[in-house]
C-alpha positions in Angstrom: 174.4 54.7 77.0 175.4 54.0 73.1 178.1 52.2 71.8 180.6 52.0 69.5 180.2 48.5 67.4 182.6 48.3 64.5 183.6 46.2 62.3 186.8 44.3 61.6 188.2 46.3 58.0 189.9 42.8 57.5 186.7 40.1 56.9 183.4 41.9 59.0 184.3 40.6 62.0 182.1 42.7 64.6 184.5 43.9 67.5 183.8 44.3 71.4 181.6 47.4 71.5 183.2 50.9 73.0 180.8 52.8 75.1 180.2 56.3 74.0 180.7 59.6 76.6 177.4 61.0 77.2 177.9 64.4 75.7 176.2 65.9 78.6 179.5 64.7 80.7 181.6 66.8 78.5 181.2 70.3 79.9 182.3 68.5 83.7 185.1 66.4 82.3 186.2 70.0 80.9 185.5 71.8 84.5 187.5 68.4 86.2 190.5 69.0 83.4 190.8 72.4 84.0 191.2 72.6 88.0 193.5 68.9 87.4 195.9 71.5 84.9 196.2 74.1 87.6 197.9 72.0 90.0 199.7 69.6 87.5 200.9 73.3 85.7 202.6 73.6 89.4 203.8 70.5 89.6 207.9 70.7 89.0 209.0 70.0 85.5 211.5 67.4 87.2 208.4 65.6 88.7 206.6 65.7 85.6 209.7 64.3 83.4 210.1 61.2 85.9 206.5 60.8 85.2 206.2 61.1 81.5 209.9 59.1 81.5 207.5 55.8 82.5 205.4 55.9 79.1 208.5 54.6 77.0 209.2 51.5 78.6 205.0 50.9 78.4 204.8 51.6 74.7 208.1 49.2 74.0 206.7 46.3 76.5 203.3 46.4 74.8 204.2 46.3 71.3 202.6 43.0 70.2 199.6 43.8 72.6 199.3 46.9 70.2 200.0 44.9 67.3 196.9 42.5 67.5 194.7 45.7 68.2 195.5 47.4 65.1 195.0 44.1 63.4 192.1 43.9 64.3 190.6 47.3 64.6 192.6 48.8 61.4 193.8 46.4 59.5 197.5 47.3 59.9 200.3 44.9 59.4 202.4 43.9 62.5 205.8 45.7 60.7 203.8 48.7 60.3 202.5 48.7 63.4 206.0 48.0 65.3 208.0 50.9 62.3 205.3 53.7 62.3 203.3 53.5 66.0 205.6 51.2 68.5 209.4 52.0 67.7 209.1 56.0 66.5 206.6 56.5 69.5 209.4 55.1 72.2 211.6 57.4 70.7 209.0 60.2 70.6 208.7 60.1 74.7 212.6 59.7 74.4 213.2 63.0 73.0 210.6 65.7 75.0 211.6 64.2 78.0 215.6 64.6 77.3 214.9 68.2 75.6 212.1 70.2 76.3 213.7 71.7 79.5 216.5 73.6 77.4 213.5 74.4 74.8 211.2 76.1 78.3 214.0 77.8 79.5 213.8 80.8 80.7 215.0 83.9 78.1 216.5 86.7 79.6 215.2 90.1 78.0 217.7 93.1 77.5 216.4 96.1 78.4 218.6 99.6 78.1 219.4 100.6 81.4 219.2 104.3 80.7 215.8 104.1 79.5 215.0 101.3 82.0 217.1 101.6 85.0 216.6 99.4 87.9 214.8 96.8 85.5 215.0 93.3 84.3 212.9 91.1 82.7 212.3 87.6 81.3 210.0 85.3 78.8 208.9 82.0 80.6 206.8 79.4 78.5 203.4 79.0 80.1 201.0 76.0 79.8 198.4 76.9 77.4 196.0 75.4 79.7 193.0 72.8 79.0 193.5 71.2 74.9 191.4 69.7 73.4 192.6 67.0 70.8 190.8 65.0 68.0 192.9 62.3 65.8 192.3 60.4 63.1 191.9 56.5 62.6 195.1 55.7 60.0 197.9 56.6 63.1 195.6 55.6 65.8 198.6 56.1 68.6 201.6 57.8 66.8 199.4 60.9 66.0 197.9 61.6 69.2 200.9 60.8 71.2 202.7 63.3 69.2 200.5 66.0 70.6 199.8 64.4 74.6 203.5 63.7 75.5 205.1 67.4 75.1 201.3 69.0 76.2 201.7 67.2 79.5 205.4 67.9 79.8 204.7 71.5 78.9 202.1 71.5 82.0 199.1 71.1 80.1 195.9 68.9 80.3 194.4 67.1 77.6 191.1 66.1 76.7 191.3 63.5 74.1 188.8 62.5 71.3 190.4 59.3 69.0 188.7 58.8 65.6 184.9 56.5 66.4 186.6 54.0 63.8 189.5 53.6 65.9 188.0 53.7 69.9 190.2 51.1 71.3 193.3 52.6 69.7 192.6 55.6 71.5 191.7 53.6 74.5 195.0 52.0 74.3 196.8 55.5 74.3 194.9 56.6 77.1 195.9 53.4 79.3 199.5 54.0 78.5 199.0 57.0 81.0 196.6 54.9 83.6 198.5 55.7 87.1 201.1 58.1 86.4 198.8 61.1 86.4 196.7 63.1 88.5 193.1 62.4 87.8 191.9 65.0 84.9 195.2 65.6 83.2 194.4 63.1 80.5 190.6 62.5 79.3 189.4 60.2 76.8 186.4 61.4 75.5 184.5 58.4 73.0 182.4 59.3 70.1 181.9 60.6 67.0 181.0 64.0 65.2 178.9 65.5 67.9 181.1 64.6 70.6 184.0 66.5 68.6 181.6 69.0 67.9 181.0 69.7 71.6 184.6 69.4 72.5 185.5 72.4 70.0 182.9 74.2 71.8 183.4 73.9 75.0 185.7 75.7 77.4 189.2 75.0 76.1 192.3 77.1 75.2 193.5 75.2 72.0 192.0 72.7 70.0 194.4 70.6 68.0 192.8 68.6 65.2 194.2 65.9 62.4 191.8 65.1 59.3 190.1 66.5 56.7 189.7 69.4 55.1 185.9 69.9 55.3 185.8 69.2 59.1 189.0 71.7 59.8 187.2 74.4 58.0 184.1 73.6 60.7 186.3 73.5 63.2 188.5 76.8 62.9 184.8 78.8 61.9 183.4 77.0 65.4 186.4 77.7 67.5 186.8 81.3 65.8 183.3 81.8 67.7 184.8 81.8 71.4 188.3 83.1 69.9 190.1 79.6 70.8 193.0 79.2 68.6 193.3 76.1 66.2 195.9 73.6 64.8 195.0 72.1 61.8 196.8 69.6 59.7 194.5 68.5 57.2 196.0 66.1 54.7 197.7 66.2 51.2 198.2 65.1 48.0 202.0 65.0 47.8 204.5 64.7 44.5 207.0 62.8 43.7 209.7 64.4 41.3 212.1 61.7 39.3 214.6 63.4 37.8 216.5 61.5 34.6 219.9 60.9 36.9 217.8 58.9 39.5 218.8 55.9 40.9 215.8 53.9 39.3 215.8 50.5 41.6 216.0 52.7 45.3 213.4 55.1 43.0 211.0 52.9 42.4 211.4 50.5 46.0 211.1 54.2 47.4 207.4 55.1 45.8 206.0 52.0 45.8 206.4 52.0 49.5 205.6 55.6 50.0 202.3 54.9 47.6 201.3 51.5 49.3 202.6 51.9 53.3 199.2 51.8 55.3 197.6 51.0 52.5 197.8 54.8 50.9 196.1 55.7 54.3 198.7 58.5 55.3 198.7 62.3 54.3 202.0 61.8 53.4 201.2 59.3 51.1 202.8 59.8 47.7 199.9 60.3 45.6 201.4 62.0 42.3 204.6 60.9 40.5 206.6 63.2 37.9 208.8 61.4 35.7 211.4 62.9 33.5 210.8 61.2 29.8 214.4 59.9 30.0 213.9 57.6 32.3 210.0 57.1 32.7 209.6 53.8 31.1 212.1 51.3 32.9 210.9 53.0 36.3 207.8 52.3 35.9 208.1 48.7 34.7 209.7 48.7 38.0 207.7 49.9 40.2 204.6 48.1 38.3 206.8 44.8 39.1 207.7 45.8 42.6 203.7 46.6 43.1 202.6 42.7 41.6 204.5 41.2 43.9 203.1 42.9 47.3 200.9 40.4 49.5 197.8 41.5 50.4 197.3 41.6 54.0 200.7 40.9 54.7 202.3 44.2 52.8 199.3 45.9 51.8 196.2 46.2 54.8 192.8 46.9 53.7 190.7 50.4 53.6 190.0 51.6 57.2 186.9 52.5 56.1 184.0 51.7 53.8 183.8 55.7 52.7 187.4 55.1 51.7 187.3 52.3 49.9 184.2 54.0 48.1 186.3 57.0 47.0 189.2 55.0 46.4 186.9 53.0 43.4 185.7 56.2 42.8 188.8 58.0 41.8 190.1 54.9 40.0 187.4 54.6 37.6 187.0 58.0 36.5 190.7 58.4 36.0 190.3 55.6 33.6 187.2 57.2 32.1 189.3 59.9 31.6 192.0 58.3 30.2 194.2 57.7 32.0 195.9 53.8 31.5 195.5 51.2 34.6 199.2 49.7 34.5 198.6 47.2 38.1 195.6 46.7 40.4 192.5 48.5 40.2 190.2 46.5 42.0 189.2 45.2 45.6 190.6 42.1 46.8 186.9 40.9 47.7 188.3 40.6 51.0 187.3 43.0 54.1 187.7 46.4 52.6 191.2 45.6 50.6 192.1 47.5 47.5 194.7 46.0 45.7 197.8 48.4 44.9 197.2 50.3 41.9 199.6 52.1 39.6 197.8 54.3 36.6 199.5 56.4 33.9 198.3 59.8 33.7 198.8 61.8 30.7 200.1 65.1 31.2 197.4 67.2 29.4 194.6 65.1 31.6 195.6 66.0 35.4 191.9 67.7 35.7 191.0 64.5 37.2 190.0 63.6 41.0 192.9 61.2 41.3 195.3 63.9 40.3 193.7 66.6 42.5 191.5 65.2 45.8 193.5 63.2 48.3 192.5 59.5 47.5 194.0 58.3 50.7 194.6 54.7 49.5 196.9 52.3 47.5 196.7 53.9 44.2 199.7 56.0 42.3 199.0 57.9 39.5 202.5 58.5 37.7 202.6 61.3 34.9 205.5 62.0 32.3 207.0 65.4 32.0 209.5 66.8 30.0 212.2 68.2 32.6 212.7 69.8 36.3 211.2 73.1 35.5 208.2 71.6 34.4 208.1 68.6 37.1 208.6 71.6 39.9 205.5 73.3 38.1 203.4 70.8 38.2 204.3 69.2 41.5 203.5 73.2 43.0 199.8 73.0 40.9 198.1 71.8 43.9 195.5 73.2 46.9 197.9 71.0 49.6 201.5 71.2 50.4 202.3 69.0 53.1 205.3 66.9 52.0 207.1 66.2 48.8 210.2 64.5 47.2 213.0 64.6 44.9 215.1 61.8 43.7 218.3 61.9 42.1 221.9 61.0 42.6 223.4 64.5 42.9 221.7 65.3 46.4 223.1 69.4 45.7 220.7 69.3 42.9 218.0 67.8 44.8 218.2 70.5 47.8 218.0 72.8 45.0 215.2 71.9 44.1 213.7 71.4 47.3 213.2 75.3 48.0 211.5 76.0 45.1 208.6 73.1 46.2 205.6 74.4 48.0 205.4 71.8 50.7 206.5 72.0 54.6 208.4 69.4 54.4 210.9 68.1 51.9 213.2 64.8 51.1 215.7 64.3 48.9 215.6 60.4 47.9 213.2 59.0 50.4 209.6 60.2 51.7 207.2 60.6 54.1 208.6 58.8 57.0 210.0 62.5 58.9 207.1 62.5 60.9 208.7 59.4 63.2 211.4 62.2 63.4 210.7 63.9 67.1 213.3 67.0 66.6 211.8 67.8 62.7 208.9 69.8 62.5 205.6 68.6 60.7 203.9 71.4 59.3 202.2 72.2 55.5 200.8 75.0 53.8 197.5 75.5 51.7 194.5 73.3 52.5 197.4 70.8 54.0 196.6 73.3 57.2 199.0 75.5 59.7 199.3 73.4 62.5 202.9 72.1 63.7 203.8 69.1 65.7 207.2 67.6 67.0 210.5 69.6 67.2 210.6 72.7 69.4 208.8 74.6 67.0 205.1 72.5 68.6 205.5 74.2 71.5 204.6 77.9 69.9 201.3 76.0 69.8 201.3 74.3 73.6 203.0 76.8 75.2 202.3 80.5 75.0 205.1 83.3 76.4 204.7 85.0 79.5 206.6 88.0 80.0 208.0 88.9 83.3 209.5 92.1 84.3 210.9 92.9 87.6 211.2 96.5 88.6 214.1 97.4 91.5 214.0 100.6 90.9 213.7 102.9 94.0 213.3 105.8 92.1 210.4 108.3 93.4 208.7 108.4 90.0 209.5 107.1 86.4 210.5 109.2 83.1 207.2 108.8 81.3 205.0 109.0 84.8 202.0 112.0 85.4 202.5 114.8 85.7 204.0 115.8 82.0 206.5 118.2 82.8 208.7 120.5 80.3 212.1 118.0 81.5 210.3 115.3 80.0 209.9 117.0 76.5 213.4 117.9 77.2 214.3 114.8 77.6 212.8 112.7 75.1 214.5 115.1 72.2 217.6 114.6 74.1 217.4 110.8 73.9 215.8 111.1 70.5 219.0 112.8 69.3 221.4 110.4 70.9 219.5 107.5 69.0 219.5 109.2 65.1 222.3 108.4 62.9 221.4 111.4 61.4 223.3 114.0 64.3 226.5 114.5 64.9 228.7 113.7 67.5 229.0 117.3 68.7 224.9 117.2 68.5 224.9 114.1 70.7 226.9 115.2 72.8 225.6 117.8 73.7 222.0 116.0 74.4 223.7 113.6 76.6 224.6 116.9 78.6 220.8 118.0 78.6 219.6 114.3 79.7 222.4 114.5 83.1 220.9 117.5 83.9 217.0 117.1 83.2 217.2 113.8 83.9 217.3 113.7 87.9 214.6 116.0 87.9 212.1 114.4 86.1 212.5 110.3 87.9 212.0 113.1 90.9 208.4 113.9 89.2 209.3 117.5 88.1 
């Protein structure tokens, strides 16, 4: 059996190797899940609650546990481990199980009891079945717990690929489970590319997939073979818009830690600045000063990755050889794959450059000055993504103005990024930023899918629209065709409300 033998991001350091799934397990663990949903599906959503409840108190106990393992296996600093995957997760678990029986509950349908007499019917939420999840590596436990927690609730099972650089964080989420369910509800599937490969493949009834936008394009084309729907949320390249009234201290605290937090690692990561000229120059001395005095490895982690760190160098040296002016950083820390923070000034007639257009996913901020809020807005729009965005100024009317004329699924008005840690907001983009949706109510669309119900008490010996086709039914219908026109007139109505008393009878008797 192969393994998984990483390497510590922070100095080399090998860590304990992760064995792999054989992929020829996968189409059984699938078969296991899927028989494990059926009864769990059936299970009362009370039972599962009390279950589910347990997970909160295990994420909270195990914080520093969780701690040392990103440390290790990431490269993330304790408060960023404790702010973005122990704290927002508790609440997380908090919030499906305190809300997601008023968001399944059951939706009566009104049917016209003319046309429908006798007849009632309902919408229930029904478990989409067997999903199949892959994550990334930069929110090892916050993003897949984001899907797992209202899935099971909702009476799913889950089958549960974590990113190969990131095995034992996925391990870790899987444990936090260990006991509390029936045995296939949650799988933890370990490997890389071909493992996610076969997962999309195999028989499942969503696949819900973080990361890039190369592998989501593979992924919706694979799935679109066996007609399994998809969510995709695939990154961005989000802007910043500074308008000239902006309170420049908070401003700049803001995107130096919405540049820098996870070392750039996050698709919410503030990866283009706007400036308004008025104010551009003391707010970036600012932030350039606020960016110096960040410790690395303390504030600022390494590179996950040695492709990121690679495209990271990449993107800062051809933005300089484009011309663009390196205010801060620029270069690794020649420790473990750390970059240091890295602030560059673009010029506004130069944006055709990767940093400007590719998600860099790391500590770098390329700020550009513009001349006003129309052309900020512009600019800020000019891009393939649209995950998140935000606008800082002191008259918060102003910045919700703004905010509906930005092509992003999510918006702030004087902070960023950090929504996702919101359970009850959705998380959603448009463009290349993909279509998939997770937290609030609105996730379950995707988890759940609606089951319509009618129940018929009719005694009646036939219906209107039954065989044989009579002459009272064409009667009929222009009657009740007539009573539903504004066009007629009352007298007109009237008198096909007559017709349908009298031809009505007859034709629920079949003539």
């Amino acid at each position: 059996m192969s393994a998984l033998a990483n390497r510590s991001p922070l100095d080399f350091s090998p860590l304990a190797e992760v064995e792999e799934t054989p992929l020829a397990e996968v189409g059984a663990l699938i078969a296991r899940a899927r028989d494990a949903q059926w009864v769990w599906s059936q299970t009362p959503l009370a039972e599962r609650l009390e279950v589910l409840h347990r997970v909160k108190d295990r994420i909270l106990d195990r914080g520093d546990e969780l701690a040392t393992l990103l440390r290790a296996e990431s490269g993330k600093p304790a408060a960023e481990t404790w702010t973005a995957e122990v704290l927002p997760n508790a609440d997380l678990v908090e919030h499906w199980v305190d809300n997601i029986e008023s968001m399944m509950a059951v939706e009566e349908v009104v049917l016209d009891a003319m046309a429908y007499p006798g007849k009632s019917g309902a919408i229930h939420s029904a478990a989409r079945g067997v999903i199949a999840l892959i994550t990334p590596w930069n929110f090892p436990v916050a993003i897949p717990l984001r899907t797992i927690v209202p899935a099971l609730l909702a009476g799913n099972a889950v089958v549960f690929k974590p990113s190969e650089f990131t095995p034992r964080a996925g391990a870790f989420v899987a444990s936090l489970f260990q006991g509390l369910l029936p045995e296939g509800v949650l799988t933890l599937l370990q490997g890389g590319a071909p493992m996610g490969d076969a997962l999309v493949r195999s028989d499942v009834d969503l696949v819900v997939f973080t990361g890039s936008v190369p592998t989501g394009r593979k992924i919706a084309a694979t799935a679109a073979e066996h007609l399994t729907p998809v969510s995709l949320e695939l990154g961005g390249k989000d802007a910043a818009i500074v308008l000239d009234d902006a309170d420049l201290d908070r401003t700049a605290r803001g995107l130096v830690w919405g540049a820098f937090n996870n070392a750039g690692q996050n698709c919410a990561s503030i990866e283009r600045v706007y400036v308004d000229h008025r104010v551009a120059r003391p707010l970036i001395e600012r932030m350039v000063e606020l960016a110096q005095t960040l410790k690395i490895g303390e504030d600022v982690g390494p590179l996950t990755t040695e492709a990121q760190l690679e495209t990271v160098r990449r993107h800062v040296a051809s933005a300089e050889a484009a011309g663009a002016l390196l205010l801060c950083g620029g270069r690794p820390t020649g420790r473990g794959l750390g970059f240091e923070p890295t602030i560059l000034e673009v010029p506004k007639d130069r944006e055709a450059m990767p940093v400007m257009e590719e998600e860099t996913f790391g500590p770098v901020l390329p700020v550009v000055i513009v001349d006003d809020e129309d052309e900020a807005v512009r600019r800020a729009n000019a891009s393939r993504f649209g995950l998140t965005a935000s606008i800082w100024t002191k008259k918060t009317e102003r910045g919700e103005r703004i905010a509906h004329r930005l092509r992003a699924g999510v918006v702030t008005v004087n902070n960023h990024g950090f929504t996702a840690a919101l359970p009850s907001a959705p998380w959603s983009g448009v463009g290349e930023s993909g279509y998939g949706i997770t937290n609030s109510r609105h996730a379950l669309r995707e988890l759940t899918r609606p089951r319509f119900v009618l129940v018929d008490k009719s005694r009646s010996k036939s219906e209107l629209w039954w065989m044989p086709y009579t002459t009272s039914l064409v009667t009929v219908a222009r009657a009740m065709a007539t009573m539903r026109s504004s066009a007629r007139t009352f007298r007109e109505k009237l008198r096909a409300f007559w017709t349908i008393l009298v031809n009505g009878p007859k034709r629920l008797l079949g003539r």
